[in-house]
C-alpha positions as CSV (number, residue, x, y, z in Angstrom):
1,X,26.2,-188.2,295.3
2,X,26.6,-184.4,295.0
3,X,29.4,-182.2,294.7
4,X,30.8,-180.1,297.4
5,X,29.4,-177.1,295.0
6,X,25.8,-178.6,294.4
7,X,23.2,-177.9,296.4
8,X,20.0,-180.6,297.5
9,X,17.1,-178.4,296.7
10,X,18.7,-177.9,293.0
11,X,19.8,-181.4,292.2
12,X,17.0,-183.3,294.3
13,X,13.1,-184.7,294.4
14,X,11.5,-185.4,297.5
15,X,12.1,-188.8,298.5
16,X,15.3,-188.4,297.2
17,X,18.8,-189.5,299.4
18,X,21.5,-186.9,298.6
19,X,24.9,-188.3,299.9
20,X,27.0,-185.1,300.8
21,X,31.0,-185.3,302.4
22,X,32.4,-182.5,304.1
23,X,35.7,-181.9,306.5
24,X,33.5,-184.2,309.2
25,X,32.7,-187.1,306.7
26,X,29.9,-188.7,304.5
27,X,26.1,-187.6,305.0
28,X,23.2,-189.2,304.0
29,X,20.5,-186.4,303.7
30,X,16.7,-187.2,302.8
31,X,14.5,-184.8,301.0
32,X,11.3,-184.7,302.2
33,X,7.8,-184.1,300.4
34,X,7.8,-180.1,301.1
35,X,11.8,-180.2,300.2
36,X,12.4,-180.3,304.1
37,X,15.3,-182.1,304.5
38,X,16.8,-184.6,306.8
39,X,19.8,-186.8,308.2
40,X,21.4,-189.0,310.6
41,X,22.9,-187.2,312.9
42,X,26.2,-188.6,313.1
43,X,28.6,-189.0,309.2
44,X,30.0,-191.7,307.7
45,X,34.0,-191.8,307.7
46,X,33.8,-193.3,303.9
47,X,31.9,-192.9,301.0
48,X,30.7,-196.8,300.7
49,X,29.7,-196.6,304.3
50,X,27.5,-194.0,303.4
51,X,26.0,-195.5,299.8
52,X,25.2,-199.0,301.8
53,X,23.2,-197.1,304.7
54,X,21.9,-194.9,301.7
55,X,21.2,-198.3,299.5
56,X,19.2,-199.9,303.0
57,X,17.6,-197.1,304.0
58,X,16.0,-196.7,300.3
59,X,15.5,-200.5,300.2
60,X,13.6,-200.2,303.9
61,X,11.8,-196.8,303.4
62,X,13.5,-195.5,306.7
């Protein structure tokens, strides 16, 4: 999980899951092999709703 003030491409390796909240919710963002990055399109409205969808998408390599 980062902080509002840490950014993906600093903190994170591709084929890394960042988990990011902002006004709208929780994100799950995936870092890609060229640092591309992306997400689902729609946030989580809590942070353990986010680490489980993190946790199978990791487990699942989705």
């Amino acid at each position: 999980m980062l902080e509002q003030s840490e950014q993906i491409a600093d903190n994170c390796r591709p084929g890394d899951i960042a988990i990011i909240t902002d006004a709208a919710g929780w994100w799950i963002k995936f870092v890609g092999e060229n640092g591309q990055i992306d997400c689902y399109g729609v946030p989580y409205a809590s942070y353990n709703e986010a680490l489980w969808s993190a946790k199978a998408a990791a487990e699942f390599g989705t």
